[in-house]
N, C-alpha and C positions, 0 to 999 in steps of 0.2 A: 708505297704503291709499286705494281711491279708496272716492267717494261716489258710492251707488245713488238715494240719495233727491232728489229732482227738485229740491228746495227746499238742495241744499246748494250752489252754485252757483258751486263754487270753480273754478279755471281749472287743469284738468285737462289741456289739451293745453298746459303752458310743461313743459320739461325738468326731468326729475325733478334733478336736481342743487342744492344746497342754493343756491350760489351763483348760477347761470344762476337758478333760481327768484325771487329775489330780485331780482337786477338787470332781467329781464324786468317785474315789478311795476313796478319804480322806475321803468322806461320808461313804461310805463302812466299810474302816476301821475302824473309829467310832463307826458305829452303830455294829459292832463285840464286838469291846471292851464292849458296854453298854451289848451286852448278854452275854459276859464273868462276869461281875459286879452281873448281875442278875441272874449265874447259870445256867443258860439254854445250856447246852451241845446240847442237840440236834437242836437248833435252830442256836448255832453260828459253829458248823461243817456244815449244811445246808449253812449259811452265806460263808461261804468260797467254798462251791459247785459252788457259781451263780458266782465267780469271774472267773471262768472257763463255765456254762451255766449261763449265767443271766436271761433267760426265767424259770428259774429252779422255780417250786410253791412248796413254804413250804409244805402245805395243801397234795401235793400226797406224799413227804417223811414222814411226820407225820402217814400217814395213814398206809402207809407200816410199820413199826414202832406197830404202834396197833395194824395191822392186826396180826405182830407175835406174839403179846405180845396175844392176846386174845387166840392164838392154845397152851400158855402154860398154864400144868394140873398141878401143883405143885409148891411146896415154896420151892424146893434145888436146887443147880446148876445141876444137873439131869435132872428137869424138865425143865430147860434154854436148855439143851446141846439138849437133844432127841428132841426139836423142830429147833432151830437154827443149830447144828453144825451135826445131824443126817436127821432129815428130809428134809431140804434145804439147808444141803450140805455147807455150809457154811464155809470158811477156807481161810489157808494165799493162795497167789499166789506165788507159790514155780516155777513155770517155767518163769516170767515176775513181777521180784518181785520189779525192780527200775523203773515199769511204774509209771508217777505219776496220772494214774486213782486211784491205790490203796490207794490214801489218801483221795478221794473225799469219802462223804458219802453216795451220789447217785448211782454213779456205783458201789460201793460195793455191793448194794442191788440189782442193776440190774445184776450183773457178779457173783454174790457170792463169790469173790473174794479180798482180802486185805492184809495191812500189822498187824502188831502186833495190833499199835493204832487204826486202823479206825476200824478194828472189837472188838477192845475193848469197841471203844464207841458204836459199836449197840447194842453188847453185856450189854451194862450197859443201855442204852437206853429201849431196850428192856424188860428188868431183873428190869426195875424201874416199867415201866407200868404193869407189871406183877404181880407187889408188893413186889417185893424182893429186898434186900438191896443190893445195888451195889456200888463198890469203882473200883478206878483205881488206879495201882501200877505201876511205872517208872521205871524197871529195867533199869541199863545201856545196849544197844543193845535189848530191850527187854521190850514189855510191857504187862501185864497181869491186871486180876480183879481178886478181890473178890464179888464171888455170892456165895449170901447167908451165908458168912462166910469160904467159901472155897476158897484157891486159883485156876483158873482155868487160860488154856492159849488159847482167843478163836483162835489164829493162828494154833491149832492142835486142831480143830474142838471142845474146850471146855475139853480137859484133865483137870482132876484133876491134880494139882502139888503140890509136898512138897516143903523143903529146898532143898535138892537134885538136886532134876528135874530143878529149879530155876535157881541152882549156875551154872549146865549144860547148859543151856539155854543164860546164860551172857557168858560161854567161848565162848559158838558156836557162839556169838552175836561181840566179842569183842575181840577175842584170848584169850590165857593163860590156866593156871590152873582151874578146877571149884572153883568158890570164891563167897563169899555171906555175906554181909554185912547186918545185921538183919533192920540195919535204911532205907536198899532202899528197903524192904516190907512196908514199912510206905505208906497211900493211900495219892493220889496227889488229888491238887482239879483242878475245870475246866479251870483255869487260863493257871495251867503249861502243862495239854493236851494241848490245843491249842497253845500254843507254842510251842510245841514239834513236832505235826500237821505242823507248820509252818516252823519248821527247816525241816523236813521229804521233804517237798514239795520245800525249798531253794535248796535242796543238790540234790533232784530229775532232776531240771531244773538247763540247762549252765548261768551261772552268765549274761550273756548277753542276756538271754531272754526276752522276755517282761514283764512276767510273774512276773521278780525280783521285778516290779515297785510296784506292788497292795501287796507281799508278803511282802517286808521292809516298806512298808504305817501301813498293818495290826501290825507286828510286834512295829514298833513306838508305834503305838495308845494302847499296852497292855502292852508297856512301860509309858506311860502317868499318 
């Protein structure tokens, strides 16, 4: 049966046949892993967009992407923030925060809208084309960059953060105490975003979705 609802996002145009279903996935999954291998962030967040649109073209996310990266006038997280998280408004989705649009990297760009990680990666995305050095940091409940050497968190529109702000941000994320464990400011590379993306999006969608099929494929395959 297909799915009416906007948020079910399963890939609707692969051949209904049990077996083609399956091995189209597995391709999918694959060719993720090979751009997780190759680094390419922005191509394998893309990749995991079309599991949910598969008409999805690289080519108009990329450009959007340059397009932001070309309105920023400066090399400090300043000049990332006053384009992304001030003039287009850009920020977590504090009212529908366990939609799982907010992991995709398309409708982030379309909604202005996400969670910690998927505006971290346009954030970094962005902040790369731009020429500035971009990292990803894995907080527990929480995920942030480094632009340009500063910690920033693009889920509150690109604030600068310290330790402080940080340890606050894993309570609010995780309960307890604020706590801060200097080794989880250590930057993650593209492997453990996307999986992390990928747990985001298990935990978003009922175990019995469809969705589960293509998200334990991908996962496999960056187990491989």
């Amino acid at each position: 049966m297909r799915c009416h609802d906007d948020r079910c996002g399963y890939i609707e145009d692969l051949p209904h046949s049990g077996d083609r279903v399956t091995n189209a996935i597995s391709h999918r999954a694959a060719r993720l892993a090979d751009l997780v291998l190759d680094d390419r962030l922005d191509l394998a967040a893309i990749e995991i967009s079309r599991f949910a649109r598969p008409d999805l073209e690289d080519d108009l996310i990329l450009a959007r992407l340059d397009a932001l990266a070309a309105e920023v006038a400066g090399d400090t997280h300043l000049a990332l923030r006053r384009i992304i998280g001030i003039r287009h408004g850009i920020g977590g989705n504090v009212d529908d925060y366990d939609n799982p649009d907010n992991s995709y990297l398309d409708r982030v760009l379309e909604t202005r809208r996400g969670i910690p990680i998927s505006l971290s990666i346009l954030w970094m995305e962005v902040g790369r084309r731009a020429g500035l050095e971009m990292q990803g940091v894995g907080l527990p409940g929480h995920f942030v960059v480094y632009a340009a050497g500063q910690l920033v968190d693009p889920f509150h529109y690109g604030e600068a953060i310290g330790f402080d702000e940080a340890a606050a941000l894993i309570a609010n994320a995780i309960g307890g105490d604020p706590r801060l464990d200097r080794r989880w400011l250590e930057p993650v590379g593209t492997a453990e975003i996307i999986r992390r993306v990928l747990r985001n999006l298990e935990n978003a969608y009922a175990p019995e979705a469809p969705q589960s099929e293509w998200i334990s494929a991908c996962q496999a395959a960056l187990r491989a």
